[in-house]
C-alpha positions in Angstrom: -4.2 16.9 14.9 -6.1 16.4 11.0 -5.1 13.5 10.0 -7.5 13.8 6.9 -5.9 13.3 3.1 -6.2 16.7 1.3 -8.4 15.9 -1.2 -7.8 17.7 -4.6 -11.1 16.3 -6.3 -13.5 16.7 -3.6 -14.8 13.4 -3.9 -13.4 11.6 -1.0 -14.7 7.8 -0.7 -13.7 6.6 2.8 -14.4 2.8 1.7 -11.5 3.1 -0.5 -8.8 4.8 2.8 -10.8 1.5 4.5 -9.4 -0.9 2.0 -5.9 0.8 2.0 -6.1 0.1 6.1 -6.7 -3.5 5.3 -4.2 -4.0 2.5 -1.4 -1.9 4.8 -2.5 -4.2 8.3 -2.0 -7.4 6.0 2.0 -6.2 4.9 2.4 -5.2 8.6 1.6 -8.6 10.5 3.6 -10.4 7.3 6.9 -9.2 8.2 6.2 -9.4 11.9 7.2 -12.9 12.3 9.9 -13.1 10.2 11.6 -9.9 11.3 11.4 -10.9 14.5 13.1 -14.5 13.9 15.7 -12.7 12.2 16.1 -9.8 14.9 16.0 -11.7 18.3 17.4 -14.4 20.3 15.9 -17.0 17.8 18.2 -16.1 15.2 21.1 -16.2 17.5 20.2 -19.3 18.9 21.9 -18.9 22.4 20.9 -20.0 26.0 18.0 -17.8 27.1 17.2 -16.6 30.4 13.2 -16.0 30.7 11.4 -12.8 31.8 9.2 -14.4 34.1 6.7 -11.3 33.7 6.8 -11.6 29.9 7.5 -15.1 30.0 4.2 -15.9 32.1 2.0 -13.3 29.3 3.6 -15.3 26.4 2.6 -18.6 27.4 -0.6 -16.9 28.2 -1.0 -15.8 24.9 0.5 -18.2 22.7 -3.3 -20.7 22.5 -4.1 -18.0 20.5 -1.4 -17.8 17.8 -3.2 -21.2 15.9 -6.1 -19.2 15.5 -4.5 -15.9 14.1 -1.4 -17.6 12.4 -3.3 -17.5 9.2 -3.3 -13.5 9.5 0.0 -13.4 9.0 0.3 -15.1 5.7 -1.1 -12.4 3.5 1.6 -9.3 3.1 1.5 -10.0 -0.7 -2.0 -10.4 -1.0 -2.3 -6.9 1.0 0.2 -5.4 -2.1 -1.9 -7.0 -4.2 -4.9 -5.3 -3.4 -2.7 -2.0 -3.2 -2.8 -2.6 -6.8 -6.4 -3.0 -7.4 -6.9 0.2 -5.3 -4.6 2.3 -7.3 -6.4 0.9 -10.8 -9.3 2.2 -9.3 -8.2 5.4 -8.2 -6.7 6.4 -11.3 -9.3 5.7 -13.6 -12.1 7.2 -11.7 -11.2 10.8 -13.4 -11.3 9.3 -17.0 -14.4 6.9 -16.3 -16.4 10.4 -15.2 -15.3 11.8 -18.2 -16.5 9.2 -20.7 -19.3 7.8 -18.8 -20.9 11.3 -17.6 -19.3 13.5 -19.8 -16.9 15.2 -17.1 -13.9 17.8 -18.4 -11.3 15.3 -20.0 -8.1 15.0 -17.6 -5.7 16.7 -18.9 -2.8 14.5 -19.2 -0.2 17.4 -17.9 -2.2 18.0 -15.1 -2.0 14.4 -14.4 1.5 13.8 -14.1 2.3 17.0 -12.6 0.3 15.8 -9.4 1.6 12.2 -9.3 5.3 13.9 -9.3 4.7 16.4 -7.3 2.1 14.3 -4.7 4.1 11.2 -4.9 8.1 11.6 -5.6 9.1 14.2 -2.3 7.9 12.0 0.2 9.1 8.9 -1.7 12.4 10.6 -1.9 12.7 11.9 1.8 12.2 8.5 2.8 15.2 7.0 0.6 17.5 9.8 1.3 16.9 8.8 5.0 17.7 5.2 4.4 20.1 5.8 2.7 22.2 8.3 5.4 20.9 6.6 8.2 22.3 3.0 6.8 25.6 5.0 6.2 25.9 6.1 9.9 25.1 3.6 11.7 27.7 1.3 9.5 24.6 -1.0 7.7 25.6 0.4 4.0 29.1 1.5 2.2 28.0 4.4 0.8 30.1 3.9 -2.7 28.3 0.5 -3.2 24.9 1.6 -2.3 24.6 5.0 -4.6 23.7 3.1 -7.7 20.8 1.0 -6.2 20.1 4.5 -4.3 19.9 6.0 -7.4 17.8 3.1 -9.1 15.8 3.2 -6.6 14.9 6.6 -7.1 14.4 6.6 -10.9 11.7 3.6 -10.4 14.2 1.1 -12.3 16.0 -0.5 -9.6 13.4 -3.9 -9.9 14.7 -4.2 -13.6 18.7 -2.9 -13.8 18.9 -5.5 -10.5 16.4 -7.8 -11.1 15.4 -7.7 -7.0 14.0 -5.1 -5.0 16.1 -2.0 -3.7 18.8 -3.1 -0.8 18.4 0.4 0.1 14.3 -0.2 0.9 13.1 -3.7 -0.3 9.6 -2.0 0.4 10.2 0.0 -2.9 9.8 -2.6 -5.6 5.9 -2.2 -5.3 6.1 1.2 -6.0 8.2 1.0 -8.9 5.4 -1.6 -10.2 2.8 1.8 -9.5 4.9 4.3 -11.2 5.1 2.0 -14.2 1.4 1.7 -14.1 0.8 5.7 -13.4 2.3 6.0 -16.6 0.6 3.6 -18.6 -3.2 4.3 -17.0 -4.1 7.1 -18.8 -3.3 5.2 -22.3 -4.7 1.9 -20.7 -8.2 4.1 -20.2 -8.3 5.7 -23.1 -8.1 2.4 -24.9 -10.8 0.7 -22.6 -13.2 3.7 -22.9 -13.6 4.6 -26.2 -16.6 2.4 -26.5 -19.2 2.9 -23.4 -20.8 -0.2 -24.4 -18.2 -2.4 -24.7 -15.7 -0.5 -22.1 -16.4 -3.1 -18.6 -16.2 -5.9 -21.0 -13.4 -5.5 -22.7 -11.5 -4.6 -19.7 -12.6 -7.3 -18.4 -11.8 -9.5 -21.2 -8.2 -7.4 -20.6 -7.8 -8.9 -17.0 -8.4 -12.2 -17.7 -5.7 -12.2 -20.7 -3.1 -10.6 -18.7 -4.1 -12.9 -15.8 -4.2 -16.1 -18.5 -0.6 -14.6 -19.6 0.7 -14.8 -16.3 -0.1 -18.1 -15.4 1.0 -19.5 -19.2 3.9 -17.9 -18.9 5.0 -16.7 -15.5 7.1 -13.8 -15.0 9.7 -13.0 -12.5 10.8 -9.9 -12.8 8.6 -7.5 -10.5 7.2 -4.8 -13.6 4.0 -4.0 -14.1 3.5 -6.7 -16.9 3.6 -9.2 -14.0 0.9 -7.5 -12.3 -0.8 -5.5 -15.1 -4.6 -7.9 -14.4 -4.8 -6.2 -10.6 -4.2 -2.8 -12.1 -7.3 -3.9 -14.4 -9.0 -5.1 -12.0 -9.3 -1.9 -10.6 -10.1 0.1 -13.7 -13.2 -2.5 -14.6 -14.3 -1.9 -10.6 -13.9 2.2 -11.3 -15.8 1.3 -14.9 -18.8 -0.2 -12.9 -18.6 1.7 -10.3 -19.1 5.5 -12.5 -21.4 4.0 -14.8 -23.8 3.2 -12.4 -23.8 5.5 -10.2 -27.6 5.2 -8.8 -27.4 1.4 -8.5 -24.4 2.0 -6.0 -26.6 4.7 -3.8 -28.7 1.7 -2.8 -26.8 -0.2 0.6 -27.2 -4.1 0.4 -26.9 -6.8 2.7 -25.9 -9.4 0.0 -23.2 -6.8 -0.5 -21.8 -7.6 3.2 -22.1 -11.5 2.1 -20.0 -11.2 -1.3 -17.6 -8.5 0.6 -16.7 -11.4 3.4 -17.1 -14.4 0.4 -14.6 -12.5 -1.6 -12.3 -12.4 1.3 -12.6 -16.0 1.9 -11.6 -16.8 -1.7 -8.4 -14.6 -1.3 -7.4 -16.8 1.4 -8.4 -19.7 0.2 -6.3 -18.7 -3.4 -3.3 -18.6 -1.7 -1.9 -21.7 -3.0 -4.3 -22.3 -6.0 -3.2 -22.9 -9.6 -5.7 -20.1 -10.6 -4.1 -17.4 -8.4 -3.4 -15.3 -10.7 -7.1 -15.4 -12.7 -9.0 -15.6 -8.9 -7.1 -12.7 -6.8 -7.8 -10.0 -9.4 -11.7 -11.2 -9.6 -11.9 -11.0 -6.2 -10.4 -7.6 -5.4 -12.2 -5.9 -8.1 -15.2 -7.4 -6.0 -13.7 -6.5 -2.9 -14.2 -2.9 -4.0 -17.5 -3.0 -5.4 -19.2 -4.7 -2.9 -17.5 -2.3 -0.1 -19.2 0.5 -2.0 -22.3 -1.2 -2.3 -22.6 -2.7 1.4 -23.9 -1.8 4.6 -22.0 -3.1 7.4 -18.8 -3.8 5.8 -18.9 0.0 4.3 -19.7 1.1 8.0 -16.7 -0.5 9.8 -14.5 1.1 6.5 -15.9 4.2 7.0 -15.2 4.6 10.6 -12.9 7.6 11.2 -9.5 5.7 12.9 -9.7 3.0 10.0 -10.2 5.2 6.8 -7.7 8.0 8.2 -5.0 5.8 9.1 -5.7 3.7 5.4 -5.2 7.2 4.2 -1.6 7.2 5.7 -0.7 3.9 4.3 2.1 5.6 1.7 4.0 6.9 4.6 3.2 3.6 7.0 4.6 1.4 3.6 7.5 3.6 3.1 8.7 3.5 6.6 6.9 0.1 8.5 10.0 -2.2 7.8 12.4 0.2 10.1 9.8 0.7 12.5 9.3 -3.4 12.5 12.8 -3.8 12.5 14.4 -1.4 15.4 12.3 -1.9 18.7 13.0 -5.7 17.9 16.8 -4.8 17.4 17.4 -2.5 20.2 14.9 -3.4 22.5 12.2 -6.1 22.8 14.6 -9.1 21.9 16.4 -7.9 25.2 13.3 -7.8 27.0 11.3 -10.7 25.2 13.5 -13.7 26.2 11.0 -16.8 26.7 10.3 -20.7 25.0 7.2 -19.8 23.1 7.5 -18.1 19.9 4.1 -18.1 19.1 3.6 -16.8 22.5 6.2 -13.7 21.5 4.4 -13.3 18.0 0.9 -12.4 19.6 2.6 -10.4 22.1 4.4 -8.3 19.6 1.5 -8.3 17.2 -0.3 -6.3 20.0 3.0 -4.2 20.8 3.7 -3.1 17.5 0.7 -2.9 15.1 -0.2 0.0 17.2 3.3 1.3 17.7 3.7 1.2 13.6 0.4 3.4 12.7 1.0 5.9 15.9 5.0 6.4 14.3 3.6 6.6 11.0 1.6 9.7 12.3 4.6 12.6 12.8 6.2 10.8 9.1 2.4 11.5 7.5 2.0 14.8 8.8 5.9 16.1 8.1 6.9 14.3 5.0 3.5 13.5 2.8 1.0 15.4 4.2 2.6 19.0 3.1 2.7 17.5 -0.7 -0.7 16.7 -1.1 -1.6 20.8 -1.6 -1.7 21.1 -5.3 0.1 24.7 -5.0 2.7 23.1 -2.4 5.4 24.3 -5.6 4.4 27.9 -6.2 4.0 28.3 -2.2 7.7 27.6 -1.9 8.5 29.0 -4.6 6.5 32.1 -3.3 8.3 31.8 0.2 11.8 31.8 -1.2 11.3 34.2 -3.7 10.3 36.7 0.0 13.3 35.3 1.8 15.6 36.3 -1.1 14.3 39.4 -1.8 16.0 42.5 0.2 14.0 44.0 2.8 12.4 47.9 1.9 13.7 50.5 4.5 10.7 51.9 6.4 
């Protein structure tokens, strides 16, 4: 079972599937302990009658929660640095081709692979919220079709002003396809001067970030979030224009990786989020490139594949949060301690989440990461529609 990305560029950078692992781990333990108030005997607030096997592994386990509890604070920070990664991503292609004189991207080349990459797997999944919340009674199919079919023309966050009833986990990505359409006219603007292009983008971050905090915006678009997005286009900046300097592992590199991180955590509540978290994600990434132990424990094969699978795990990880604690474990998890349960579930269904991500990967994204996916089908149907020659 290949559970490797098809790369299109041939210039695969594991760090960056490592980061993705990290930001797609945060969103996962963030809705863990919420879900699971909402979804079990907590929320119901009845007499309980204790497991005494689960009951005794609970209370065994809950000393641990104050130590971890922190971990599950950071589901927006893990978007966040989605954000970042995506800035990065996108303007590695247009960096190359101004920094070290690479073919230009053409710009119809560009959007043919986010649609045809990005929108069937994003629309399998809605369709499948969508009917499934039909059946099983959750939605009235007449009142959900318009935020269905927001949802799937990326405008639900602005025609609503909230994230799509029909997958709350699709506000973020409308933020992305906002920003897929802006990048390559945000890069081309940054670029044109090599001397001045980290600089000024950098200069770019901090005024969007300055904006933000002036004059804070609530509805979720990408002018909300535009200084992560830049954040990650001054990291791919650095990052292309030096490319020797990054060919050089350094320990300090491990120190500002883990300091970074420390400064996320520490930001949560700060007045200067919004200036601090972009700094520090742009820093993340360059320092993960430029590290030794850090870019080791990314690199390994479990964490950067399964970062690599992180559109399918986001798509689908609140339902597969949401149902074993519906139908199953609050019947079976029945005890006094809910930090006990938390840990206990934390071990249950992190795993449970990345191994049901695997089959949802390798049916529904997997198959749309071959460029010539389109002219294979069309190929195929053009063979099944044609009549058969006689012998």
């Amino acid at each position: 079972m290949d559970l490797k990305r098809i790369i299109t560029s041939g210039r695969y950078i594991p760090e960056i599937d490592g980061l993705r692992f990290v930001a797609i781990l945060a969103v996962i333990l963030y809705h863990i302990p919420a879900n699971w108030h909402r979804n079990s005997h907590w929320a119901r607030k009845t007499a309980i009658t204790a497991t005494p096997v689960i009951d005794g592994l609970a209370s065994w386990l809950a000393p641990i929660y104050p130590w971890i509890d922190w971990a599950y604070e950071y589901g927006m920070e893990g978007v966040l640095l989605f954000f970042s990664i995506s800035g990065f991503i996108l303007a590695l292609p247009f960096a190359r081709h101004r920094f070290q004189g690479e073919p230009e991207v053409s710009l119809r080349k560009y959007l043919w692979r986010r649609l045809t990459r990005l929108e069937p797997p994003y629309v399998i999944a809605m369709t499948a919220y969508l009917l499934i919340g039909v059946l099983i009674g959750k939605f009235n199919l007449g009142e959900q079709l318009p935020h269905f079919l927001a949802s799937l023309f990326y405008v639900h966050n602005i025609a609503y002003g909230e994230a799509s009833t029909v997958n709350m986990a699709a506000w973020s990505l409308e933020v992305e396809v906002q920003f897929y359409l802006l990048a390559p006219a945000l890069c081309w603007l940054l670029f044109r001067n090599l001397r001045w292009a980290v600089p000024l983008t950098c200069l770019a971050m901090v005024a969007a970030a300055g904006l933000q905090l002036l004059l804070p915006m609530k509805l979720q678009t990408i002018a909300m979030f535009l200084h992560y997005f830049l954040a990650g286009i001054a990291a791919a900046a650095i990052y292309v224009s030096r490319p020797d300097w990054f060919q050089q592992r350094r320990l300090w590199a491990d120190c500002g990786f883990v300091l970074a991180t420390a400064v996320v955590a520490g930001a949560k509540e700060s007045a200067a989020r919004e200036l601090v978290l972009p700094v520090c994600f742009g820093g993340m990434i360059l320092t993960a490139l430029k590290s030794s132990w850090i870019s080791a424990l990314l690199r390994i094969p479990l964490v950067s594949q399964l970062g690599g699978m992180c559109y399918s795990t986001y798509l689908y990880h609140g339902r597969l949060l949401t149902l074993p604690m519906a139908i199953l474990l609050s019947r079976l998890v029945l005890t006094d301690s809910f930090a006990g349960e938390i840990v206990l579930l934390t071990l249950l269904l992190v795993p449970w989440v990345f191994l049901a991500s695997v089959p949802l990967f390798l049916l529904f994204e997997k198959p749309f990461m071959r460029p010539t996916w389109p002219q294979d089908l069309l190929s195929f149907l053009r063979r099944r529609s044609s009549p058969s020659t006689p012998a």
